[in-house]
N, C-alpha and C positions, 0 to 999 in steps of 0.2 A: 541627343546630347553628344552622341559619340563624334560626329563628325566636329563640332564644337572644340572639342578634345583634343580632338586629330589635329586642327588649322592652328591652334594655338600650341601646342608642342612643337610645329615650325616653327614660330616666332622664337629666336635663341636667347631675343630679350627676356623672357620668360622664362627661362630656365637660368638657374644660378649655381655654378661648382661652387661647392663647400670644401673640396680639397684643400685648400688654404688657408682653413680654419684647424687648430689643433682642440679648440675644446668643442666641437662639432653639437653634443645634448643641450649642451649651455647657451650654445649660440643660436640654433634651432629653437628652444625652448624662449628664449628673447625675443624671436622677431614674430615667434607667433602673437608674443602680445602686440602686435601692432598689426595684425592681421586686419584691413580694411580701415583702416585708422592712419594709414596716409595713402595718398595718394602711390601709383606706380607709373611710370615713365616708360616707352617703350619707343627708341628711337628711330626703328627699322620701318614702323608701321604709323608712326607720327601721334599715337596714341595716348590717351591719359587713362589708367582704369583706376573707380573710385570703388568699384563693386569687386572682388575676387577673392578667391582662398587662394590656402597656402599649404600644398602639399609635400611631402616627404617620401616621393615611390620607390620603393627597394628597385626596380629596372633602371634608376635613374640615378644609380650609382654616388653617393657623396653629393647628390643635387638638391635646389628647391627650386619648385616648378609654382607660378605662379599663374591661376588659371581663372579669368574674369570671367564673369558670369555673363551666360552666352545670352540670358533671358534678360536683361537689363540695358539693354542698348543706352537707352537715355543715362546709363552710369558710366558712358567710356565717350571719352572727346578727343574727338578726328580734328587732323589737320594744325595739328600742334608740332611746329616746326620745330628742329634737336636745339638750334641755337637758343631758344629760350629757356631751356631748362642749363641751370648754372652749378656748378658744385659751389658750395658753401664754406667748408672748411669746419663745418658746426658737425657734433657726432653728437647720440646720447648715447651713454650708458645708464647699465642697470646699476644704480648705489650698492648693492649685496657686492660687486666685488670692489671694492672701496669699505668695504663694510660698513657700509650708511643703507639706508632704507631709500625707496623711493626712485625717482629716476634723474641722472644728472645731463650735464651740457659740456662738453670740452669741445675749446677751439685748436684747430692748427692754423698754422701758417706755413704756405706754398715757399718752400725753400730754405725754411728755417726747422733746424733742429730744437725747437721749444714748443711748450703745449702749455696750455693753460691750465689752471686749476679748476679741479669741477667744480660747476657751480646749478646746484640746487633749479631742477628745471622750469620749473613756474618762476621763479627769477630771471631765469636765464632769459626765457621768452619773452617776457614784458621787456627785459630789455631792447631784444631785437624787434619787439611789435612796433614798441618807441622809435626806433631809428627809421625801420621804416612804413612810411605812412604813406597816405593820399595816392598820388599813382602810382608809386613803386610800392607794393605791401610785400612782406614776406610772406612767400605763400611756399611753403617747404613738399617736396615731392620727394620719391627714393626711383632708382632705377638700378640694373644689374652693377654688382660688383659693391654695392653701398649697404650689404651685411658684412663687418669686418670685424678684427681683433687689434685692439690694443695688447700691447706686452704679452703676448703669446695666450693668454688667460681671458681677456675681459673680452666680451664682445660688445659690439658698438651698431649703431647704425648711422652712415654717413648720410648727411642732408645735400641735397638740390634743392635750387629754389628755381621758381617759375617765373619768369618776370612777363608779365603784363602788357607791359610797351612791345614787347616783340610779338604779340600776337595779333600783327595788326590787317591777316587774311581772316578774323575772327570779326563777327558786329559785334557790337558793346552790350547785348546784351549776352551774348554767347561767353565774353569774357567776364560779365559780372555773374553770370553761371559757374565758372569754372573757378573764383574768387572766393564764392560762396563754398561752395563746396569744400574746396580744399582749409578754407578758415575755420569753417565748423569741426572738421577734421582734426586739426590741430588746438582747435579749443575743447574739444572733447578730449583729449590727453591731458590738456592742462588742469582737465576737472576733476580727469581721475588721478592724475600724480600727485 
């Protein structure tokens, strides 16, 4: 497993500074819940990992080192080119800092100084499952720099989504693979929120 180890500590997609976070246990303590519960993105290596931990190593100073399980092969999908993976502008937060329970949905908008009001995540989601359907599905992924902070305090996880159409070096079943996955994924959260 060492060498395992070793080849994925090169990928820098897989390591995440936390320096830019100020509430660093709250923000760390948050994306562990979602530890294998979405997808991760790695654009260097064209990879999707649906299988991997999330560690916290004191040598890796202010970092999270996300490290896909080297025995799972059939969990990490090659050849998944950067442009498909989209930022969203969609974040959840944890409701404790909002003092609500559960976990919410805030949107931004690219260029505008205004943010939406959270809105209750199993809502949220139906929402966007409704908008998109059929070939275009929202299939939500995280990649480096997408654990952040709202207002110096709240931490967030920003969404990518993966769009379908653009995988079209992929057969269709490879991408109803990769569909499957990542939906189960995200309805698994909707089950526990």
């Amino acid at each position: 497993m060492g060498y395992a180890v070793h080849q994925d500590m090169n990928n820098s997609d897989l390591i995440w500074g936390l320096d830019h976070i100020s509430q660093q246990q709250r923000a760390t303590d948050f994306v562990k819940r979602f530890e294998n519960k979405l997808c991760i993105f790695s654009p260097t290596v064209n990879q999707l990992y649906s299988n991997y931990n999330i560690f916290f190593p004191e040598d890796q100073d202010k970092s999270m080192v996300v490290l896909p399980d080297p025995y799972a092969f059939h969990d990490t999908f090659n050849h998944i080119p950067a442009d498909a993976v989209q930022a969203t502008g969609l974040h959840i937060i944890p409701g404790e800092t909002i003092n609500r329970s559960g976990l919410y949905i805030v949107i931004t908008q690219k260029g505008k100084n205004v943010r939406s009001i959270p809105i209750p995540f199993k809502e949220g989601l139906r929402q966007i499952l409704k908008r998109f359907q059929g070939n275009d599905p929202f299939l939500p992924v995280l990649k480096k720099g997408d654990l952040r902070e709202f207002d110096s305090q709240m931490p967030c996880l920003h969404l990518h989504r993966l769009r379908l159409s653009s995988l079209s070096d992929l057969s269709s079943l490879e991408r109803q693979g990769i569909k499957n996955v990542i939906s189960e994924k995200i309805m698994g959260i909707y089950r526990e929120s």
